[in-house]
Structures are given as C-alpha cells and as structure tokens.
C-alpha positions in Angstrom: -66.4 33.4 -8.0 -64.3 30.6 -7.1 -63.3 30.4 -3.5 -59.7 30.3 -2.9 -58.1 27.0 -1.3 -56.2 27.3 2.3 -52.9 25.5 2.2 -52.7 22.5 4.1 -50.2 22.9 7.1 -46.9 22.2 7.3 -46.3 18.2 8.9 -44.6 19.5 11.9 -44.3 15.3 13.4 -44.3 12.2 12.2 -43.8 9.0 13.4 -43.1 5.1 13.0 -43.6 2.2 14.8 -41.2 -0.6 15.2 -40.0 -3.6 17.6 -37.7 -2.8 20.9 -36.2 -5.5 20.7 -34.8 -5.3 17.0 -34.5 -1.7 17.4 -32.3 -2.2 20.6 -29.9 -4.7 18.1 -29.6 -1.2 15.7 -29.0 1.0 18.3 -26.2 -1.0 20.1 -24.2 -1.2 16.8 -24.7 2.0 15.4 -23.5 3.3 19.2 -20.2 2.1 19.1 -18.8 4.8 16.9 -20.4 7.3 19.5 -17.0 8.8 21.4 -17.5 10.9 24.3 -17.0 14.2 24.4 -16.8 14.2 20.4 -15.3 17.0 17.9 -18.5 17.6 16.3 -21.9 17.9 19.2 -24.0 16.7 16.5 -22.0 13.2 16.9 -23.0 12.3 20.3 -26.5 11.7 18.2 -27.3 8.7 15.7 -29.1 9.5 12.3 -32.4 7.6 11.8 -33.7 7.3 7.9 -37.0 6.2 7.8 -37.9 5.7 4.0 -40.2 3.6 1.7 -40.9 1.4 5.2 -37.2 0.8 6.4 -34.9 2.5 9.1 -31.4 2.7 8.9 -29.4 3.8 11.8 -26.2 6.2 11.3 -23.5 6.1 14.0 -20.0 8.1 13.2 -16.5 9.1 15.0 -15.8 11.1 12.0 -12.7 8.6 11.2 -15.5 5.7 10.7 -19.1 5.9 10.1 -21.5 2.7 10.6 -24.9 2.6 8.6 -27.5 -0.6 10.0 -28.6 -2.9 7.2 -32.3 -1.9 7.3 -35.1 -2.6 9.5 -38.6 -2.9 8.7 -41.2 -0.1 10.2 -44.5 0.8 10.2 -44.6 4.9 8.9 -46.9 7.6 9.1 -46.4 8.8 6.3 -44.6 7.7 2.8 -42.5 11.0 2.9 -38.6 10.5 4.5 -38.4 11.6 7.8 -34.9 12.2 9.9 -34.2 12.6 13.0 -31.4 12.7 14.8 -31.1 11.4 18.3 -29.2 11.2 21.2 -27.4 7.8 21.5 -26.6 7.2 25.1 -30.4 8.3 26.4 -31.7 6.2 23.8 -29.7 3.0 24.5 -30.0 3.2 28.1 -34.0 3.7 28.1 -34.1 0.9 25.2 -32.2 -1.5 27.4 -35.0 -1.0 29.8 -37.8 -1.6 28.0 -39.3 -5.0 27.7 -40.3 -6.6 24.0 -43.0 -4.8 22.5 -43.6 -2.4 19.7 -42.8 1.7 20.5 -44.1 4.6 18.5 -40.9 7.6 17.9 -42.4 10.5 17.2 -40.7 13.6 15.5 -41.4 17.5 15.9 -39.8 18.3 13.1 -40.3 22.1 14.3 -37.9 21.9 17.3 -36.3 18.0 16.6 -37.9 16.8 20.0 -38.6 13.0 19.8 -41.2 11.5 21.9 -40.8 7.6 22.1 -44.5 6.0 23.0 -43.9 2.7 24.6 -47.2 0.5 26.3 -47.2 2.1 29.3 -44.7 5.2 29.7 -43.8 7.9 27.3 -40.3 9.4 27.1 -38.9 12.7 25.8 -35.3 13.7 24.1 -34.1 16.7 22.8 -32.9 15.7 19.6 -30.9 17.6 17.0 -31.2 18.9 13.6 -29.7 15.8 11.4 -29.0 17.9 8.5 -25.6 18.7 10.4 -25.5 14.9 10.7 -21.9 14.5 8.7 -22.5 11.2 6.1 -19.3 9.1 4.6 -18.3 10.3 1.2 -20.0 8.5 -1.8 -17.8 5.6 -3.4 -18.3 6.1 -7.1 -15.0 4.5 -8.1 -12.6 2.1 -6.7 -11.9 -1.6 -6.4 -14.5 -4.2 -5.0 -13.7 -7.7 -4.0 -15.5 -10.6 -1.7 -13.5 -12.7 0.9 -14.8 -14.9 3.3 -15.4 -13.5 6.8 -13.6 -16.5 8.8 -10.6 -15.8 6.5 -10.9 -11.4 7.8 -11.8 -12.3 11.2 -8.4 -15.0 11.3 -6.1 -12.2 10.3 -7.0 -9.8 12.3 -6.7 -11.7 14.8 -3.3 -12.1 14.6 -2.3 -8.9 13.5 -4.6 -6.4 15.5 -2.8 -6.9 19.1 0.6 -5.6 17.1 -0.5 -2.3 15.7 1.6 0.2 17.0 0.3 3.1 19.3 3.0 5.5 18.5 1.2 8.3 16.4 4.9 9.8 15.3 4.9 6.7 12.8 1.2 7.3 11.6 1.9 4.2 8.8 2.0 1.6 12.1 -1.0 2.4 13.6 -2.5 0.7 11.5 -2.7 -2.8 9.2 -1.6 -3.0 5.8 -3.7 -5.0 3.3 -1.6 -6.5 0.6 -4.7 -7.9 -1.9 -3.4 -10.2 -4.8 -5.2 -12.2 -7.1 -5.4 -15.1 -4.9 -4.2 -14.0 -1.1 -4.9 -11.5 0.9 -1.9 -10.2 3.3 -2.3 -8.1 6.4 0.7 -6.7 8.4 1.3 -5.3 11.4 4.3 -4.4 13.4 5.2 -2.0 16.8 8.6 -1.9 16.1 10.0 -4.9 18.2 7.3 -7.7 16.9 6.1 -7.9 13.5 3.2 -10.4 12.1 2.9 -11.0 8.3 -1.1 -13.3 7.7 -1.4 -14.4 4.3 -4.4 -16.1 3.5 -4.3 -17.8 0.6 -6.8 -19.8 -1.7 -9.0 -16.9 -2.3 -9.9 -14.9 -5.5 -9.6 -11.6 -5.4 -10.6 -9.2 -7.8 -7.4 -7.2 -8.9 -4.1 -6.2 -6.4 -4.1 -2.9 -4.4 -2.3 -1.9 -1.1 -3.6 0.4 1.9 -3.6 0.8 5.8 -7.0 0.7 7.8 -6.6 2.2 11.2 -6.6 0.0 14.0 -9.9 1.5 15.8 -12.2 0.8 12.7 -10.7 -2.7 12.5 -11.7 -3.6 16.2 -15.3 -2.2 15.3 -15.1 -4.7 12.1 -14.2 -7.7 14.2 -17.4 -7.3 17.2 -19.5 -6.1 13.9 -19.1 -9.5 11.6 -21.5 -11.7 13.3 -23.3 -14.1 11.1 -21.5 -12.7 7.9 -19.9 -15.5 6.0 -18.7 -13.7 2.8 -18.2 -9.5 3.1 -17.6 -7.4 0.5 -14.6 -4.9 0.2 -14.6 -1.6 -1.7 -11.6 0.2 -1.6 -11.1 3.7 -3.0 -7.8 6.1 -2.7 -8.5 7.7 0.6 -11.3 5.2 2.3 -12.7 1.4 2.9 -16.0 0.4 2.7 -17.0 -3.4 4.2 -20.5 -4.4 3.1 -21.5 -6.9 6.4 -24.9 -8.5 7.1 -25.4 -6.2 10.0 -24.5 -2.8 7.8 -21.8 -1.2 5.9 -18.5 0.4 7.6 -17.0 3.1 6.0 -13.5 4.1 6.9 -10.7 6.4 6.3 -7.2 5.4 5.1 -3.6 6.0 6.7 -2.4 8.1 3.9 1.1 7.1 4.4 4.0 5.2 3.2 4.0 1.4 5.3 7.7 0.4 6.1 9.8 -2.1 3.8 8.9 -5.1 6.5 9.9 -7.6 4.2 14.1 -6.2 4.6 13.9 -7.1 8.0 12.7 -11.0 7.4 15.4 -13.1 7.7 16.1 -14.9 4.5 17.7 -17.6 6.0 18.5 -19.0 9.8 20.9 -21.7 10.7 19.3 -22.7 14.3 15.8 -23.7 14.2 14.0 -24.9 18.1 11.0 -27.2 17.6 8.9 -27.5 20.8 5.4 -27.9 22.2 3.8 -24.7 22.6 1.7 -25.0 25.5 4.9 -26.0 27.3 7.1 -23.1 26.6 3.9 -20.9 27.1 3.7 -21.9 30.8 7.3 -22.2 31.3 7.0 -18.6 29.9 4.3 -17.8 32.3 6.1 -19.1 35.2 9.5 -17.6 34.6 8.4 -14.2 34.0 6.9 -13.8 37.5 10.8 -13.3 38.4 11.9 -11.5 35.5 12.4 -7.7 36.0 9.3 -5.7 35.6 10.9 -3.0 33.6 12.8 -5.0 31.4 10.5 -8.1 31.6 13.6 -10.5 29.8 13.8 -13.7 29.9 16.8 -15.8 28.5 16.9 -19.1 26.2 19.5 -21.3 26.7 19.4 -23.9 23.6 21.3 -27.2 23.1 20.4 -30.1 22.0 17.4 -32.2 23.3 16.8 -29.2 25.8 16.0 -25.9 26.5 15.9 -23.8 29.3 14.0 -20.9 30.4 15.3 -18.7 32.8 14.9 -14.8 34.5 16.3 -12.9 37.4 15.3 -9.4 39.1 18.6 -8.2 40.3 16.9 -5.6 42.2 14.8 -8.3 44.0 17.4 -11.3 44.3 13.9 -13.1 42.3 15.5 -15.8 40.3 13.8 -18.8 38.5 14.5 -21.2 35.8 12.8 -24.1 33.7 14.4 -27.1 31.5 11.6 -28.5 28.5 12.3 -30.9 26.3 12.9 -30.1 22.3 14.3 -30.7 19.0 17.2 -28.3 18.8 19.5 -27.8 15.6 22.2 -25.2 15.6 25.1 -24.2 17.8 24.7 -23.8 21.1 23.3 -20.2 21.9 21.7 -18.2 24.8 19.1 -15.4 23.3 17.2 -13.3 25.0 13.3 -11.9 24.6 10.9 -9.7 26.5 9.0 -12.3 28.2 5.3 -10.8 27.6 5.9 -10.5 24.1 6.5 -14.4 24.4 3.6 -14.5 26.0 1.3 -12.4 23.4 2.2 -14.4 21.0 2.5 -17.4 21.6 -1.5 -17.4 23.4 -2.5 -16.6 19.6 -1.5 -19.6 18.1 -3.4 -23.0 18.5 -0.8 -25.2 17.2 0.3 -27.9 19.2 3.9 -27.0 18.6 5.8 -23.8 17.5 9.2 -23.4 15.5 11.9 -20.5 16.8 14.1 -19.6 13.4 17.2 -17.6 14.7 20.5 -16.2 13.3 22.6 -14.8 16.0 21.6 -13.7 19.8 21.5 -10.5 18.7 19.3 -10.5 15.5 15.2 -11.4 14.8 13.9 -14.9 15.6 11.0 -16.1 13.5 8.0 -17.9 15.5 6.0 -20.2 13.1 2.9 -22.8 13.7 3.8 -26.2 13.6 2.1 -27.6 11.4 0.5 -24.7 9.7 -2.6 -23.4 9.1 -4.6 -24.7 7.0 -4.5 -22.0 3.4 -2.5 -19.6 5.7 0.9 -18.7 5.9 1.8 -16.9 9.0 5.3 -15.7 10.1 5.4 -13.9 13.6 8.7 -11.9 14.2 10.6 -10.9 17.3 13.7 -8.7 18.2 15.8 -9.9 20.9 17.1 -8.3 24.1 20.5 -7.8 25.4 21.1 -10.2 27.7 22.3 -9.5 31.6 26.1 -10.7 32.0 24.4 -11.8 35.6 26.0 -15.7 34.6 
C-alpha cells in the first residue's frame, strides 16, 4: 500500500542578505515620498521586492511613487518575497549601523521583520504589502531622452516660480512644451513669469503637459550621476527613467494659461547693466523698503540708474546711483524688491538686460550674453509707485 506523503509546510519567513551601506543609499531615496501623517497607513511603509537576486525599494505619496534601480542580494529562497516596512524606524536604525552586511527576515504569517545585524537584532511591525498601492502601468504614450544638465538647468529657473495658489491648479505646476528639437518649461505665480527653452536637443515627437511642483523638486535631489534620462509621457502621468530609479508622477489635468499674450512683442527702453551690481544695490536698498509692499523704484536715464526705497511708516529711506547703458525716455518704474532679488541670484551672467514699455506694464529680464543653447526670458509686473517725490 503506498504510504501517503505529508505536505511540506507553508514558508512562513524568508530572508536576504545585503550591504548597510548600499541599502542605506535605497532607503534614503525611496523615503522622500514618505509624508507624515499620510492618506493611506499602508504609505508610511516602503515596499521591498526581492526577486531573481535583486531588491527594489517602493516609496509613494500617492501623487508620485519612486521605485530604486535594483540592488543586488543574497536570497533564501528563489521565490519573490515582499515585505513592506516601516520607513522612518528603518532609516533611523540604518543610519546607525556601521558598514557591514544585515540579514531581513520576513514572517510572512504576521509581516514582522527581524533585521540581523553583527551584533544586535532589531524588530518592526511591518505591514501586509499587498495594500502597497503601485503606479499605473505605462503601455502607451510618448518616450524621449534629454540630457540631465539640460532638465536639471530648467528647473532651476523655473521651480522657484510655481505658484502655490491651488484655486489656479494649472500654476502649480511647470508646463513642458516638447518639440522636435527644444524642450520648453514654464512657470509663472501671477506677478513673475519664466519661459527656459533649451534648444539643440532631439526630441522624439511634440506634446504638452504640467508636472506638479512637488515631484519636480524630488526629480532635481534624485538626478545624481544621471547624464541622459528618459521621459515617458502618457495622458494623465510622467515617468523619468534615472540611474538611481524611475519616478512616476501624476499630471495637472488642466488647461496652462496663454503666457505667451502677456510677452511683450516689442519694448522701446532697454537698461544694460552688470548684474552683481544691481543685485547688491538691490540688497541694500530693500533693507528700507516697506516690508509689506517691499517696492523699490528705478529711476533710468542715460549713463545712470538709481535705486531707491522708503518706509513711510519708519521715515527708512535709502538710495543707490550704478552706472549703465540706458536707451529710452527717461522713466521711473517700480518692482517688488525681493522679486528683484529672486531673480536676479539665478542668473550667472555677468550683466542683465531690463526690456520695458511703460511704468505700468511687464519688463523683461534677460542674460547678457546668453546661455549657451538656451533661450531664457524672465518676466516681471511692476508696482505702482508711491507719489512720496
């Protein structure tokens, strides 16, 4: 009679072994989508993938989701394992731990991980990760390749002018213009507006969307060593494929304003001066400007300029004269003083150009000279000046 077989048990824990160190570098990426206090519990977690020898590391806000490029480990077993893990415990004990390899361990009867390092031996309640939420799979949409430096050099200029007013969803956010050959990122809060156009690439097809603000700033610490990423766009997310992992984020499904109506076409008085100068006059002068309205005035003729501000609640007064190349009529204009300041810190030109109309109408702030294969235009609204002369 032949003897009946007993099932082998269930693998209730499994495990993998892998470098602190290198681990540490996953977890600190993957943990910058962890929010406090999130929607979803199961986000306070990251999802670890352990399969055919590699671990990928899931972090996720829900609006963006980061997966690590994978790391190399030493398994158990050749079956997939999950687990899902609290982030914060895990970072902090990580940071701790000197360089050497650690064992995590997974009940996969309660989620409990046990992480085995030389000489202590550390318990969290993890979490089941099948409630782990994953980014939506991109069959279709549009891919192209750009260079990093190029990415990392718009946003640059462009990030510190998203809007934070969420009644105008569209301007929380920059716009990617992609042509065949330049790539155009805008981004306006109503009073400044910046339009980067990097040009000289090649691009595969044009398309237009927004990419919230918050993944962007994730993008720009994520890049690293990256020198070429990969873009794949669909109609209600972004996917950028880095060296360090692949972001996935949502889209602003709204309509971006018509910026390109309120670029002057023309301007009859151009200012051509050195920038660190009129940043530091700038600097100076708005010490004494009024810390509401924060205006400072431009007095232009020819050869000169000066800078000037007054807090008529403080009897604070102050004023500068620089030297520059003026053409126009004579005019006083003036701006808010810190959105002088903002700007102007971003360029690294040795001189800028000031493009204006009337007092009372945008002024255009250009590098001089340009950028090499950019062409940036920065845009201001002016103030209404005091009558305090």
């Amino acid at each position: 009679m032949a003897t009946a077989t007993t099932p082998a048990p269930a693998l209730l824990a499994t495990r993998f072994i892998v470098s602190s160190s290198a681990l540490l570098a996953r977890v600190q990426d993957a943990a910058q989508f962890v929010t406090g206090n999130p929607v979803v519990p199961i986000l306070e977690n990251l999802l670890f993938d352990v399969a055919d020898g590699q671990l990928t590391l899931t972090g996720s806000d829900l609006e963006s989701t980061f997966i690590t490029a994978p790391l190399a480990v030493e398994a158990s077993s050749s079956a997939p394992m999950r687990m899902a893990i609290p982030a914060r415990i895990l970072l902090d004990t990580l940071k701790g731990l000197p360089d050497q390899p650690v064992t995590l361990e997974l009940n996969a009867e309660n989620y409990h991980v046990t992480l085995h390092s030389a000489n202590g031996r550390y318990k969290l309640a993890g979490e089941n990760p099948a409630d782990f939420p994953k980014p939506s799979a991109m069959h279709t949409g549009k891919t192209s390749e750009l260079p990093a430096a190029a990415l990392l050099l718009a946003l640059r200029h462009t990030l510190p002018f998203v809007s934070g007013d969420e009644l105008r969803p569209a301007m929380c956010g920059v716009l990617f213009q992609l042509e065949m050959e330049r790539l155009t990122c805008v981004a306006t809060d109503g009073h400044r507006l910046v339009r980067h156009r990097a040009l000289g690439l090649q691009l595969d097809g044009a398309f237009t969307f927004i990419v919230p603000k918050k993944p962007l700033q994730y993008l720009v610490k994520l890049v690293g060593n990256t020198t070429t990423l990969r873009m794949r766009h669909h109609v209600a997310a972004v996917r950028f494929e880095l060296e360090r992992g692949t972001l996935h984020t949502r889209l602003i499904d709204e309509r971006y304003p018509d910026y390109e109506n309120v670029i002057p076409i023309s301007s009859e008085n151009h200012l051509l001066i050195d920038r660190a100068q009129l940043l530091g006059a700038a600097k100076r002068i708005g010490i004494y400007a009024n810390k509401s309205t924060h205006q400072t005035r431009l007095a232009l003729a020819p050869a000169e300029l000066q800078v000037s501000a007054e807090d008529l609640d403080f009897s604070n007064e102050a004023s500068e004269k620089l030297p520059c190349q003026y053409e126009g009529a004579d005019m006083e204009i003036g701006f808010n003083g810190r959105f002088l300041i903002e700007m102007l810190s971003l360029l690294d030109s040795a001189e800028v150009q000031l493009a204006m109309t009337t007092p009372n109408r945008a002024a255009l702030l250009t590098p001089v000279p340009a950028l090499d294969d950019v062409d940036l235009l920065m845009l201001v609204m002016p103030v209404m000046l005091n009558n305090y002369r």
